[in-house]
Structure formats: C-alpha cells, structure tokens
PyMOL Python script that loads the backbone (N, CA, C, O; Angstrom):
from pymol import cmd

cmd.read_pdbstr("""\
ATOM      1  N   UNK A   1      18.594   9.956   2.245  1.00  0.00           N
ATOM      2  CA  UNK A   1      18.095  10.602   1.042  1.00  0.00           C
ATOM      3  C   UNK A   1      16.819  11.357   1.408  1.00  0.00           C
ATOM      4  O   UNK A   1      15.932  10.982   2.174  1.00  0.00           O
ATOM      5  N   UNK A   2      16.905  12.570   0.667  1.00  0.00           N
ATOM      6  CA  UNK A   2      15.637  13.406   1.526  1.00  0.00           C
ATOM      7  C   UNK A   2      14.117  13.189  -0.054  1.00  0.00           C
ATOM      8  O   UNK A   2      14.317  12.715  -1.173  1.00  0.00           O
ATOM      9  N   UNK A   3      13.049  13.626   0.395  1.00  0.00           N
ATOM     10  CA  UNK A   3      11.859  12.995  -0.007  1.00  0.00           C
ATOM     11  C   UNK A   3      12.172  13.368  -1.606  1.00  0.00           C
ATOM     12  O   UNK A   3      12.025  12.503  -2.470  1.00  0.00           O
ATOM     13  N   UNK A   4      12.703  14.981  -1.997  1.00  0.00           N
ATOM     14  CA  UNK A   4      12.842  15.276  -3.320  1.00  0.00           C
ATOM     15  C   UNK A   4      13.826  13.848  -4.209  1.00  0.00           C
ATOM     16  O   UNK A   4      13.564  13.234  -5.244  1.00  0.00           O
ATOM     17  N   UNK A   5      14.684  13.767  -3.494  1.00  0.00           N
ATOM     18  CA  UNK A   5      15.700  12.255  -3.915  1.00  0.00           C
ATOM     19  C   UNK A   5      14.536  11.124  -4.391  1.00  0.00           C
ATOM     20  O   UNK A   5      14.209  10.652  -5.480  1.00  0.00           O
ATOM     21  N   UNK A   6      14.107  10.951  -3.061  1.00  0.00           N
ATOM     22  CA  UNK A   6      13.564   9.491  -2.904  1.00  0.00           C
ATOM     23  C   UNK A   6      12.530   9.512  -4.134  1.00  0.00           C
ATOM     24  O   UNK A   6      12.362   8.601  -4.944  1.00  0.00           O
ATOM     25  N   UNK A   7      11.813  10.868  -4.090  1.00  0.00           N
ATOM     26  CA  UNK A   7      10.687  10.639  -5.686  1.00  0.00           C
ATOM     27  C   UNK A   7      11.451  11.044  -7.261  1.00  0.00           C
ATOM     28  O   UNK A   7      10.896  10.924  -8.354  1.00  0.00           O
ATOM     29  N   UNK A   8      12.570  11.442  -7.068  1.00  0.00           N
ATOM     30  CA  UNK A   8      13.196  11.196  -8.774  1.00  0.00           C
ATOM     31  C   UNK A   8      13.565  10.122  -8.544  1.00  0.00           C
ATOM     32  O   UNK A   8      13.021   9.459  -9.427  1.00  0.00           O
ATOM     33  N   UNK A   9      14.341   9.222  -7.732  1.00  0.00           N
ATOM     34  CA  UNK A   9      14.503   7.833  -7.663  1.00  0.00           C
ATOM     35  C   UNK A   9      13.485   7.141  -8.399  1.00  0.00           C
ATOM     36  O   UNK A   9      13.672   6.688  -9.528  1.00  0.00           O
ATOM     37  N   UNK A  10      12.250   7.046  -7.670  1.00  0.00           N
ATOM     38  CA  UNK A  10      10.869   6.330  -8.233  1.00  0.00           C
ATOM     39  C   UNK A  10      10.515   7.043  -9.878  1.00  0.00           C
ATOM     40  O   UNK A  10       9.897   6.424 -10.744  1.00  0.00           O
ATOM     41  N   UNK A  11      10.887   8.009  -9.996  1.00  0.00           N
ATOM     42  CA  UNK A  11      10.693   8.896 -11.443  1.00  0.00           C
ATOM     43  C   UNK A  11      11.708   7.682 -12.223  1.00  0.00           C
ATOM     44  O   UNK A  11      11.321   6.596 -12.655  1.00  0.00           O
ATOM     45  N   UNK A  12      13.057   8.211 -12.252  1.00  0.00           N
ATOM     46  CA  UNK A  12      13.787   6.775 -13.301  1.00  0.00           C
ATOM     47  C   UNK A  12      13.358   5.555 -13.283  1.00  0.00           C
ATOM     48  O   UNK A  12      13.125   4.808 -14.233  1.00  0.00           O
ATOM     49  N   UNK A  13      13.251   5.358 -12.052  1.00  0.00           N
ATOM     50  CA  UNK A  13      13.021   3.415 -12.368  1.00  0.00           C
ATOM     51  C   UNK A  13      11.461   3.478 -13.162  1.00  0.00           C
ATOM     52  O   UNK A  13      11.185   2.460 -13.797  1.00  0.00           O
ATOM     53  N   UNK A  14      10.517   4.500 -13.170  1.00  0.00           N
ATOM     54  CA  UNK A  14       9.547   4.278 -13.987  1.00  0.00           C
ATOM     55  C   UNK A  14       9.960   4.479 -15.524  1.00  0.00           C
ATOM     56  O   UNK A  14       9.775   3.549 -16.309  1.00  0.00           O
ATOM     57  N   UNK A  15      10.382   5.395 -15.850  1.00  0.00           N
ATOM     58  CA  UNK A  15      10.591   6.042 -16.193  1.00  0.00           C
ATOM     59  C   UNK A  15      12.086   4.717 -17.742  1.00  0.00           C
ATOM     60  O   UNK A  15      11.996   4.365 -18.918  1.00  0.00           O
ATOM     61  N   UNK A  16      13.016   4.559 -16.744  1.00  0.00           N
ATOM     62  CA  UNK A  16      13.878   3.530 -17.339  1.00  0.00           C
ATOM     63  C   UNK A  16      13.875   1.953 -17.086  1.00  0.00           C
ATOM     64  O   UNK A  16      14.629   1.134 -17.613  1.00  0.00           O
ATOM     65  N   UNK A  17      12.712   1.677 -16.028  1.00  0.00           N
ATOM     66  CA  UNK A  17      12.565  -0.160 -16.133  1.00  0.00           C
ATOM     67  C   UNK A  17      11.123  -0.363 -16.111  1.00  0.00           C
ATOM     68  O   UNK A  17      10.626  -1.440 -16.441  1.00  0.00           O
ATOM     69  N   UNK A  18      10.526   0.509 -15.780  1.00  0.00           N
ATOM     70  CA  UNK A  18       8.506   0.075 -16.104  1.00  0.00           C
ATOM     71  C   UNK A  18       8.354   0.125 -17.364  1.00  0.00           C
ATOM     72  O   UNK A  18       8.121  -0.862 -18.064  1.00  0.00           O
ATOM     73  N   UNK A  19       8.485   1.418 -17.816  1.00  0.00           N
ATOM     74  CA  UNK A  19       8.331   2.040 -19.090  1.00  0.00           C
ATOM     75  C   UNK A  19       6.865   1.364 -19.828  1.00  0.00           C
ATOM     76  O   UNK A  19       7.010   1.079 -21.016  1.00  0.00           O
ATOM     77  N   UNK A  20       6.043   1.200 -19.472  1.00  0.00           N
ATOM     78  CA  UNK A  20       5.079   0.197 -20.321  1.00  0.00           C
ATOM     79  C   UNK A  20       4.587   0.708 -21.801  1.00  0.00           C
ATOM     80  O   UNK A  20       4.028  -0.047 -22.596  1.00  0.00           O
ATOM     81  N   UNK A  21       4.847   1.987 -22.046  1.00  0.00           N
ATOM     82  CA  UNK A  21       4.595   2.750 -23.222  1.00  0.00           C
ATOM     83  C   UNK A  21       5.438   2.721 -24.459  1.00  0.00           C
ATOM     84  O   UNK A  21       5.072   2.724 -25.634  1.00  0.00           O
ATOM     85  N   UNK A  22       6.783   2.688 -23.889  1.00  0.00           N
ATOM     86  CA  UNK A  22       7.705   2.692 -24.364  1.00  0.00           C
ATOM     87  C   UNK A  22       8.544   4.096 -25.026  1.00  0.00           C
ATOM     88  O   UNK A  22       8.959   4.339 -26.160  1.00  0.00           O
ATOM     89  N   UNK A  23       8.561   4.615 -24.159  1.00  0.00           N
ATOM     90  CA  UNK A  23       9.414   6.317 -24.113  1.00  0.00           C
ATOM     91  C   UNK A  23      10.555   6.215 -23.965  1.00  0.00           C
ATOM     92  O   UNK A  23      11.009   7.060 -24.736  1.00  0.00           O
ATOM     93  N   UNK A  24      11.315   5.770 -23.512  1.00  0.00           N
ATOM     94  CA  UNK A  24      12.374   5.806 -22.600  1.00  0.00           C
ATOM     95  C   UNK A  24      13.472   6.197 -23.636  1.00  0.00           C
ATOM     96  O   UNK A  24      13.398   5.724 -24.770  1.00  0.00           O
ATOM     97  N   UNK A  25      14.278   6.867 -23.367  1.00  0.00           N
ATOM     98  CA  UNK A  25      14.859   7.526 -24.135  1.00  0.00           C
ATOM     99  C   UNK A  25      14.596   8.887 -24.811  1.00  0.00           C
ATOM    100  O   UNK A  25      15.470   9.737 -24.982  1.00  0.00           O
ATOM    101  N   UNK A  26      13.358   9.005 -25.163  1.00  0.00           N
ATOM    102  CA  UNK A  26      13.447  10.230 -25.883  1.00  0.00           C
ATOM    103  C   UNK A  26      12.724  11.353 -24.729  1.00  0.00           C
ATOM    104  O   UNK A  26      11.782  11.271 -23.941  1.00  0.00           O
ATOM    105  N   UNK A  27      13.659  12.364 -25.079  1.00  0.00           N
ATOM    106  CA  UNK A  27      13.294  13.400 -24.222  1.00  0.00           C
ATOM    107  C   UNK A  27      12.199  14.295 -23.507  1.00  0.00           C
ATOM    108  O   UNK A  27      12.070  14.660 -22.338  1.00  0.00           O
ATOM    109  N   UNK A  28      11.385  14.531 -24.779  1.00  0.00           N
ATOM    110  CA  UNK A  28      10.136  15.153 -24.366  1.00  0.00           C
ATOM    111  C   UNK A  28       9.456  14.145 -23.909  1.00  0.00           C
ATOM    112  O   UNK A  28       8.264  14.440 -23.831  1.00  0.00           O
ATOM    113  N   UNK A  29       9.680  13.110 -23.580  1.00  0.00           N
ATOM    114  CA  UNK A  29       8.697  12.191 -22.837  1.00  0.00           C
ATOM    115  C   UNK A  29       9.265  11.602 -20.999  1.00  0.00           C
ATOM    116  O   UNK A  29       9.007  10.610 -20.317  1.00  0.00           O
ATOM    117  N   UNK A  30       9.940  12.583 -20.839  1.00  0.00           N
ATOM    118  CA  UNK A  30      11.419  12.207 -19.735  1.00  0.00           C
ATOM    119  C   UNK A  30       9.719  12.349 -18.581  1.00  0.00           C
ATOM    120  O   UNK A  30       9.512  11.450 -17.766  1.00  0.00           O
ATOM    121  N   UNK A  31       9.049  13.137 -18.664  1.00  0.00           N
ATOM    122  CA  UNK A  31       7.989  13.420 -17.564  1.00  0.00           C
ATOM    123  C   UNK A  31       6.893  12.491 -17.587  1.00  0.00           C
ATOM    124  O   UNK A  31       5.919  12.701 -16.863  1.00  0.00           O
ATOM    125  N   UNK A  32       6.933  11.680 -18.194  1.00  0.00           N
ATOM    126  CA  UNK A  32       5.191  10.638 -19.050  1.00  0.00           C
ATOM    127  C   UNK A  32       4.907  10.111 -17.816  1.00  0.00           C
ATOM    128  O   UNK A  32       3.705   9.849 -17.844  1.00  0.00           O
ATOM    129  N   UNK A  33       5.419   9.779 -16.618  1.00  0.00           N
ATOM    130  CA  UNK A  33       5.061   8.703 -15.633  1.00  0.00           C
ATOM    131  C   UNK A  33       5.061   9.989 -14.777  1.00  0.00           C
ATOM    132  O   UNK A  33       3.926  10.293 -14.412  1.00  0.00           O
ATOM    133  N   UNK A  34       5.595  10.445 -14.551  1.00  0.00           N
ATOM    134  CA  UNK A  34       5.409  11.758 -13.389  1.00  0.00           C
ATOM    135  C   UNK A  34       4.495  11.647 -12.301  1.00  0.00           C
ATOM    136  O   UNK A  34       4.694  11.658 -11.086  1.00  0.00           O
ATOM    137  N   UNK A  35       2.895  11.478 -13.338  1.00  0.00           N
ATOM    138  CA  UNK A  35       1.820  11.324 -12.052  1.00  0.00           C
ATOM    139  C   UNK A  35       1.608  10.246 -11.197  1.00  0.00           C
ATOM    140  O   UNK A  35       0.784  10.283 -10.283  1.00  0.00           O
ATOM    141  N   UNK A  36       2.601   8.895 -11.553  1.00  0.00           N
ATOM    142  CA  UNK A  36       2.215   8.075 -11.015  1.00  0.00           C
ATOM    143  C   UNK A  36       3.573   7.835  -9.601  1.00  0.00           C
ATOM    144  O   UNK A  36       3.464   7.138  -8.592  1.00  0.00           O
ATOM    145  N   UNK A  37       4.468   8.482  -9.931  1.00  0.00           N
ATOM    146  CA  UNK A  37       5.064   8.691  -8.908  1.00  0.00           C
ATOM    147  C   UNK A  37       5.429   9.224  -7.353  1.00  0.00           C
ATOM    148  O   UNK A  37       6.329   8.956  -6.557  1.00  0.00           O
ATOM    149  N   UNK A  38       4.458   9.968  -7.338  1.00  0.00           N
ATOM    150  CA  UNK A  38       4.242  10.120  -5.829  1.00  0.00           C
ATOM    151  C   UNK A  38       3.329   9.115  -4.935  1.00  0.00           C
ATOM    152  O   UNK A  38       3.427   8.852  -3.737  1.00  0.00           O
ATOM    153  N   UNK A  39       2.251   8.558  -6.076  1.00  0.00           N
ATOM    154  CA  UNK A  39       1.800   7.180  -5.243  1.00  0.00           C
ATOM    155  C   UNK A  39       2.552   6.621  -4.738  1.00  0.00           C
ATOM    156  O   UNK A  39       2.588   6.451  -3.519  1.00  0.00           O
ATOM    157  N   UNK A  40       3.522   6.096  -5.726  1.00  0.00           N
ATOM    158  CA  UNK A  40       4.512   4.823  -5.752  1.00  0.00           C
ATOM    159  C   UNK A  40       5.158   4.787  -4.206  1.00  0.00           C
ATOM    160  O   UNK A  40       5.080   4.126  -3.170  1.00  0.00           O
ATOM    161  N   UNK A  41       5.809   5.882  -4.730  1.00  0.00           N
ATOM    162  CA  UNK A  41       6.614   6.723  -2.997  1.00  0.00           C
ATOM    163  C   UNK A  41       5.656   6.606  -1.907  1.00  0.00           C
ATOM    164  O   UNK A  41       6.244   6.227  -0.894  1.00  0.00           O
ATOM    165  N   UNK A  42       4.408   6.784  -1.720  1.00  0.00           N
ATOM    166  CA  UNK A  42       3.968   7.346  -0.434  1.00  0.00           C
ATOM    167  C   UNK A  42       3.529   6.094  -0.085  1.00  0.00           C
ATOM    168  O   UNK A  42       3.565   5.911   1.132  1.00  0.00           O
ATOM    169  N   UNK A  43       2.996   4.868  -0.947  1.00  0.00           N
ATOM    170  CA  UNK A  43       3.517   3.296  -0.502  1.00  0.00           C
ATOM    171  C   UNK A  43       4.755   2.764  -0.343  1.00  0.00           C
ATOM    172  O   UNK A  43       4.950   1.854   0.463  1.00  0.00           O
ATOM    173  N   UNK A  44       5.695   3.270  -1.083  1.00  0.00           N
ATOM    174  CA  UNK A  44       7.035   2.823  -0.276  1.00  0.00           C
ATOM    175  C   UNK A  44       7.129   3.471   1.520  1.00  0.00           C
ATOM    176  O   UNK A  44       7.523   3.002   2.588  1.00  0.00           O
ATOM    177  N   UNK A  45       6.754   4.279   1.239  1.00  0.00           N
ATOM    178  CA  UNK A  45       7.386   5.354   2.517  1.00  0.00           C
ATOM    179  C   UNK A  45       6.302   4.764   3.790  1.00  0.00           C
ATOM    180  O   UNK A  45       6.725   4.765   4.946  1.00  0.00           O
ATOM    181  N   UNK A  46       4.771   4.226   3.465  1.00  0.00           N
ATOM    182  CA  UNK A  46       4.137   3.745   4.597  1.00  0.00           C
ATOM    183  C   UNK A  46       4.132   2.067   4.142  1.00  0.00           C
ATOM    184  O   UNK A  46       3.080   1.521   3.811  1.00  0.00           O
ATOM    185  N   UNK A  47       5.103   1.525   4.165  1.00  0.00           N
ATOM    186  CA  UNK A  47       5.501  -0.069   4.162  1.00  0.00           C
ATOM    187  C   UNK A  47       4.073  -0.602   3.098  1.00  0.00           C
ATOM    188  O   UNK A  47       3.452  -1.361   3.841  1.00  0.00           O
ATOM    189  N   UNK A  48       3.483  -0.551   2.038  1.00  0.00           N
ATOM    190  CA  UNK A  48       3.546  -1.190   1.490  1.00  0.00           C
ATOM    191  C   UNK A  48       4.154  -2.661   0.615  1.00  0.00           C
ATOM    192  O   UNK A  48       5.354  -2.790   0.374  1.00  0.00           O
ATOM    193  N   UNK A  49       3.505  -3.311   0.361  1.00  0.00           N
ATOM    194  CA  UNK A  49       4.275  -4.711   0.212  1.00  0.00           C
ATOM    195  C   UNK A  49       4.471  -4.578  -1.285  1.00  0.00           C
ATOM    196  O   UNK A  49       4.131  -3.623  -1.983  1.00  0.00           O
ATOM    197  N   UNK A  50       5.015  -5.582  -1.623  1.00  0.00           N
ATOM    198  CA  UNK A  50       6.006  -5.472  -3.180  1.00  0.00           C
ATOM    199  C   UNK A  50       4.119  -5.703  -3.694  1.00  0.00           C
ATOM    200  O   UNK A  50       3.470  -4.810  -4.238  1.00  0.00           O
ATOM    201  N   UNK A  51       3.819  -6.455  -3.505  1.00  0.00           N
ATOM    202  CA  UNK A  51       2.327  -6.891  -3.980  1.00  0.00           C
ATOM    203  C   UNK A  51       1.566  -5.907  -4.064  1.00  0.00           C
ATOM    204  O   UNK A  51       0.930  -6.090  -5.101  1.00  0.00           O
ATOM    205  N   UNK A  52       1.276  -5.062  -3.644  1.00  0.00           N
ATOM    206  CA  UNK A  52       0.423  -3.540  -3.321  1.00  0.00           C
ATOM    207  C   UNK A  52       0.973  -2.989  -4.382  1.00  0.00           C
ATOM    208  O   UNK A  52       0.229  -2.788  -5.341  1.00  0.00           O
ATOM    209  N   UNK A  53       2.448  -2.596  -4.488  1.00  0.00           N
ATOM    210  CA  UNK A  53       2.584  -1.667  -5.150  1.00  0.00           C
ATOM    211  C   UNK A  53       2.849  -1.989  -6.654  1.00  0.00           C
ATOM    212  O   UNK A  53       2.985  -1.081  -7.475  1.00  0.00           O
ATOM    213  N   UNK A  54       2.938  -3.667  -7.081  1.00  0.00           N
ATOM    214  CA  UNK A  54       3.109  -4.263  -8.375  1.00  0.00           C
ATOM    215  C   UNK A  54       1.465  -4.117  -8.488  1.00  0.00           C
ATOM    216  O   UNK A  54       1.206  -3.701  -9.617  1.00  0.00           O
ATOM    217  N   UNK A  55       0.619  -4.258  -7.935  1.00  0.00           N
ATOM    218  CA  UNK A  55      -0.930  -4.141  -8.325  1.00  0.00           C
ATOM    219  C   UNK A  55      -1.394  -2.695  -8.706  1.00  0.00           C
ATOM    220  O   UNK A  55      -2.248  -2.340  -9.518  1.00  0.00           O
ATOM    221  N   UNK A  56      -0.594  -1.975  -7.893  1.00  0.00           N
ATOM    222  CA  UNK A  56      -0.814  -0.512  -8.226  1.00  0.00           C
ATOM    223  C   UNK A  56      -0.376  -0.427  -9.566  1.00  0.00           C
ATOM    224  O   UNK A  56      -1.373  -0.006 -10.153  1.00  0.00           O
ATOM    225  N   UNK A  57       0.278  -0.536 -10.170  1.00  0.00           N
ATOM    226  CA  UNK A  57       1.311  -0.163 -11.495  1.00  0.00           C
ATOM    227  C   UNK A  57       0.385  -1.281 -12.188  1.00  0.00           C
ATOM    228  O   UNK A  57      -0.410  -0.653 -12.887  1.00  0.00           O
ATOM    229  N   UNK A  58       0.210  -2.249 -12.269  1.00  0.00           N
ATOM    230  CA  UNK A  58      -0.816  -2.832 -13.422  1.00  0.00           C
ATOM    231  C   UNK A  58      -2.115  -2.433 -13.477  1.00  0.00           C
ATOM    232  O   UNK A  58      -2.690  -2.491 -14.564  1.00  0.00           O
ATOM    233  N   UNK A  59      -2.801  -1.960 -12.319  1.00  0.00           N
ATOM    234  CA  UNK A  59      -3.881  -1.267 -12.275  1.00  0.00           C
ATOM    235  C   UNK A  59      -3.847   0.362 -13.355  1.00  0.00           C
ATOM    236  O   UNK A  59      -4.860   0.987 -13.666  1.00  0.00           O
ATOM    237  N   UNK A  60      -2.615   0.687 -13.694  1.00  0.00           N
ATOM    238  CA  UNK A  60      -2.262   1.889 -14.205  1.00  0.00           C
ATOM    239  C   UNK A  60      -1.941   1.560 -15.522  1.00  0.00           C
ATOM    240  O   UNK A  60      -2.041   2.132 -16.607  1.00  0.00           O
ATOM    241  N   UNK A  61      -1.496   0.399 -15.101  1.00  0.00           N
ATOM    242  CA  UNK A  61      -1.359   0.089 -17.491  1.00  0.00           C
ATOM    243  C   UNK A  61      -3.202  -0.208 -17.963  1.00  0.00           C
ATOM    244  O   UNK A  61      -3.871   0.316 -18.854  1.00  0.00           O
ATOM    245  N   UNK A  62      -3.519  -1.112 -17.070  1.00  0.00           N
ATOM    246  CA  UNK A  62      -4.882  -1.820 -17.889  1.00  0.00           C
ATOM    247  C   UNK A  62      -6.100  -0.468 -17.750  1.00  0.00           C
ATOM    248  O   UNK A  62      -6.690   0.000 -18.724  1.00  0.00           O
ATOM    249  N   UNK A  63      -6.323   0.082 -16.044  1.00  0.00           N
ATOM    250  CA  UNK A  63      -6.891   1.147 -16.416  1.00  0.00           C
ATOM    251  C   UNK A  63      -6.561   2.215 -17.175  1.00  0.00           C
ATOM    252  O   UNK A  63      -6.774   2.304 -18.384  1.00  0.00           O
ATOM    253  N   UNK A  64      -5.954   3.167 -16.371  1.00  0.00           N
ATOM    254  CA  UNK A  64      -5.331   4.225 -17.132  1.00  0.00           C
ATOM    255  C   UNK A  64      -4.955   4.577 -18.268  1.00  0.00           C
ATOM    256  O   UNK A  64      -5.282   5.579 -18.904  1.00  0.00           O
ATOM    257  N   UNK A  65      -4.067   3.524 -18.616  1.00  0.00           N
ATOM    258  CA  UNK A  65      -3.085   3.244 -20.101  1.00  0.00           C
ATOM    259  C   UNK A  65      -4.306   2.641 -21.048  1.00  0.00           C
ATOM    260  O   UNK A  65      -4.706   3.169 -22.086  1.00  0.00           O
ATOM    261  N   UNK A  66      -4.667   1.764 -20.623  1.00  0.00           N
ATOM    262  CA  UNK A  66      -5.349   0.711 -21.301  1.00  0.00           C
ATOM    263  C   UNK A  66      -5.044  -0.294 -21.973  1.00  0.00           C
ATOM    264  O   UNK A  66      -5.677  -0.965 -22.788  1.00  0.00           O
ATOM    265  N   UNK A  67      -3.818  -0.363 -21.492  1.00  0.00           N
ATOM    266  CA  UNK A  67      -2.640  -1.585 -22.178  1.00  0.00           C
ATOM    267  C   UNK A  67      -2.857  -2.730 -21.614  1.00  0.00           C
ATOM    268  O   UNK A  67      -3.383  -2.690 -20.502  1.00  0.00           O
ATOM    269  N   UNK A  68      -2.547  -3.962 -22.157  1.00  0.00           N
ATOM    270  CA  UNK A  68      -2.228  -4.967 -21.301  1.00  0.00           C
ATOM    271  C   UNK A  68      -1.516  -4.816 -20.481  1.00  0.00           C
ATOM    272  O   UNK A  68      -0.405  -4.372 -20.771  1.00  0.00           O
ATOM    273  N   UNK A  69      -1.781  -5.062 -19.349  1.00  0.00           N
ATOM    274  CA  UNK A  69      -0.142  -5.034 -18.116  1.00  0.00           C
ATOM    275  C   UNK A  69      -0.025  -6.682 -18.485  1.00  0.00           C
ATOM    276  O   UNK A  69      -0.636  -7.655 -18.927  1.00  0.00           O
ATOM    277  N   UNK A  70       1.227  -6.208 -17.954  1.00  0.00           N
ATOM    278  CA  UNK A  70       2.314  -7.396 -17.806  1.00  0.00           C
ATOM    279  C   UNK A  70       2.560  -7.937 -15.922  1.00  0.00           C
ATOM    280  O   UNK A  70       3.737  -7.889 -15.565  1.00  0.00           O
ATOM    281  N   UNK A  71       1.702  -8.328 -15.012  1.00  0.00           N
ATOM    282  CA  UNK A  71       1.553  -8.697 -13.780  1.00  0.00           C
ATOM    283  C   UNK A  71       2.989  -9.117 -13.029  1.00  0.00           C
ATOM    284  O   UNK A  71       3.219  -8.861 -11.848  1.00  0.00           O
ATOM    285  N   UNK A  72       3.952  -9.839 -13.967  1.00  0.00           N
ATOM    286  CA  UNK A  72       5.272 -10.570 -13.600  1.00  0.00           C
ATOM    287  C   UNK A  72       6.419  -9.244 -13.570  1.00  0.00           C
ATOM    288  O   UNK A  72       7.124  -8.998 -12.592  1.00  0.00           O
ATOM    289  N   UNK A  73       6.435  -8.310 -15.117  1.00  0.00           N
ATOM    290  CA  UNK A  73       6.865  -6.855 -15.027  1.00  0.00           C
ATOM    291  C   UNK A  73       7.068  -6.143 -13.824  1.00  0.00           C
ATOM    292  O   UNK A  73       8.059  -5.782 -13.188  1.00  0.00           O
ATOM    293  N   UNK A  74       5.396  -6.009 -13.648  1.00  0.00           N
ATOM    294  CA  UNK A  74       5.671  -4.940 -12.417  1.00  0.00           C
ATOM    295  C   UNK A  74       5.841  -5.238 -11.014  1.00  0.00           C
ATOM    296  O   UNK A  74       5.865  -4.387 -10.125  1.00  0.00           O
ATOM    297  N   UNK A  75       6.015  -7.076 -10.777  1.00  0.00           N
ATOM    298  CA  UNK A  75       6.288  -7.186  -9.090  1.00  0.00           C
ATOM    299  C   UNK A  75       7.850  -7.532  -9.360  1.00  0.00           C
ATOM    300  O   UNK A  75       8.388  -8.229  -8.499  1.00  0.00           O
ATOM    301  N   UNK A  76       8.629  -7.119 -10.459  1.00  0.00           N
ATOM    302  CA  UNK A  76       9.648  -7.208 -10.831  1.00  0.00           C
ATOM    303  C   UNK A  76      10.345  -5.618 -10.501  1.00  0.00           C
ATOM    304  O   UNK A  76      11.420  -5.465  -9.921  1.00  0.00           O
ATOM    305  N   UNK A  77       9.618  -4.691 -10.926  1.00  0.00           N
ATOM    306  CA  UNK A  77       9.556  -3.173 -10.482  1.00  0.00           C
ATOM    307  C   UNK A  77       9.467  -3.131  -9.290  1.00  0.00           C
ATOM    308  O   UNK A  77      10.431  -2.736  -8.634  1.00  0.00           O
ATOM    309  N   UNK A  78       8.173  -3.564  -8.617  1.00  0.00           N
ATOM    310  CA  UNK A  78       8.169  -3.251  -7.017  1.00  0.00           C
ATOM    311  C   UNK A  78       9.231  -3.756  -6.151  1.00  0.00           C
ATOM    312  O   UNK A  78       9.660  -3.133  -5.180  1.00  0.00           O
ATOM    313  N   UNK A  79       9.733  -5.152  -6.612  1.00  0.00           N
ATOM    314  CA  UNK A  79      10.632  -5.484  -5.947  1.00  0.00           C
ATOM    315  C   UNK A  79      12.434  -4.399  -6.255  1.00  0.00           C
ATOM    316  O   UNK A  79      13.313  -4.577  -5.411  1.00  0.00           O
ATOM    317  N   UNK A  80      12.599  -3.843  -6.926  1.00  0.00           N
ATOM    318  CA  UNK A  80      13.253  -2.973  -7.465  1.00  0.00           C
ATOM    319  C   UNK A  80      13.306  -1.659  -6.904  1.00  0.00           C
ATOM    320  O   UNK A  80      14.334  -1.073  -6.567  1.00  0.00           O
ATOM    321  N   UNK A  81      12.105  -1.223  -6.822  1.00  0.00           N
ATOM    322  CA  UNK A  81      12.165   0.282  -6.208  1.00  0.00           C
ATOM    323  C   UNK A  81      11.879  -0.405  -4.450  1.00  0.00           C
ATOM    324  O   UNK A  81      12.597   0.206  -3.657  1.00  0.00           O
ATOM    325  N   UNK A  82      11.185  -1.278  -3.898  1.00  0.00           N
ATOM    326  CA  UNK A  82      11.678  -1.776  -2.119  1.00  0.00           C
ATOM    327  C   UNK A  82      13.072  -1.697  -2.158  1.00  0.00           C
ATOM    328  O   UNK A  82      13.449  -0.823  -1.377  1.00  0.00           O
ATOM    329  N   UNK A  83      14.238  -2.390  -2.893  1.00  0.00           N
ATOM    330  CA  UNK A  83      15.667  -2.487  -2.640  1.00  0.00           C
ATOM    331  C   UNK A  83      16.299  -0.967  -2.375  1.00  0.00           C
ATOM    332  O   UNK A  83      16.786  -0.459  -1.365  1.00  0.00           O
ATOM    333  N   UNK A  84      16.090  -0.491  -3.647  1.00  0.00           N
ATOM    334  CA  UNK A  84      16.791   0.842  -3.766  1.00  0.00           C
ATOM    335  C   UNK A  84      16.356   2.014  -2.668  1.00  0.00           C
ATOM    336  O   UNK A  84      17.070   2.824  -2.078  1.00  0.00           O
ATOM    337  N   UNK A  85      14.840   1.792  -2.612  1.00  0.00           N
ATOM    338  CA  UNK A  85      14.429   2.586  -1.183  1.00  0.00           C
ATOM    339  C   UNK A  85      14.919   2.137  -0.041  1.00  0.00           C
ATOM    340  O   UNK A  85      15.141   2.935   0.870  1.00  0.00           O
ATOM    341  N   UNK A  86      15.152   0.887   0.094  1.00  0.00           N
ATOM    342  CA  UNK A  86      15.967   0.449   1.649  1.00  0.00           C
ATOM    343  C   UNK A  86      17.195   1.175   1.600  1.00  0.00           C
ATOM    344  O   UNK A  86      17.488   1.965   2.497  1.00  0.00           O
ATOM    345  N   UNK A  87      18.240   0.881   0.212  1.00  0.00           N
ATOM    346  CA  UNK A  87      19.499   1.028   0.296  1.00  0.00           C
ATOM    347  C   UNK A  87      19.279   3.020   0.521  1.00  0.00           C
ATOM    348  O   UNK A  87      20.209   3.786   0.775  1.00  0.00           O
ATOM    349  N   UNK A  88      18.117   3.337   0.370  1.00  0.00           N
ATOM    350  CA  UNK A  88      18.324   5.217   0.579  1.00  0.00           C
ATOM    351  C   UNK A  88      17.218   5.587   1.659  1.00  0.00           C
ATOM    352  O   UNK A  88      16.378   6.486   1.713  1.00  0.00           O
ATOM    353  N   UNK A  89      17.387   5.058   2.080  1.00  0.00           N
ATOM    354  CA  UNK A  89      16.099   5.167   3.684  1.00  0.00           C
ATOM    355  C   UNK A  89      17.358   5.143   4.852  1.00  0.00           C
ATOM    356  O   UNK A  89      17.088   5.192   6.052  1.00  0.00           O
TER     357      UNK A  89
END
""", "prot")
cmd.dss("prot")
cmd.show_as("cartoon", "prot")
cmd.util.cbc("prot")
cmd.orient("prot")
C-alpha cells in the first residue's frame, strides 16, 4: 500500500472508530480528524508502540478537543490501526 493509502486508512479508522466528537456519519464532517492523521501515520511508519500512539490521541481529546479522553478507547485504536498497517506494509 503506497503512503496516499496508508494515510486514508488512518483517516477512516479516525474518522469511523476514534470518533471522540461524534461525527461519524455525517458528511460535512468526513474531514474533522484530518489534522491528526499524518501524525498518527508517521508513528506508525517509524515503529511507534501502541502506547505512544494511544497517548498521542488522548493527548488530542483532553488538549486539543478538550474532552475527556477515554485512555482504554484509544489503546484500543492504536492497537487497530498497528494491525491494519502490518496487514498493508
């Protein structure tokens, strides 16, 4: 899978299993995670651990968002987007 793949990959799974906002589904919001997706990727792509990158994504609800993160959520995500990046690496 070439890099354009590998970051809409990381786009849905934010996009349809992070979702911490709760968009998913409606259209004009198909882009809401966008910016946080090339991080995601460029720790998958230099071996980041499921832990790194579930800290990254709660660091992005509580700062960013200002939401509660959910800590169990997102090493539930990281472990999710490691699989699917192995199975396309």
């Amino acid at each position: 899978m070439n890099a354009p793949a590998r970051l809409r990959m990381v786009r849905v799974v934010l996009l349809w299993a992070w979702d911490p906002i709760g968009v998913r589904g409606i259209p004009k919001a198909v882009g809401e995670y966008d910016n946080y997706a090339p991080a995601v990727l460029e720790m998958l792509e230099t071996g980041a651990s499921d832990r790194q990158i579930a800290d990254y994504l709660t660091s992005v609800v509580r700062d960013r968002m200002e939401l509660r993160p959910n800590p169990k959520a997102d090493e539930d995500i990281a472990a999710m987007l490691r699989e699917l990046y192995a199975l396309e690496s």
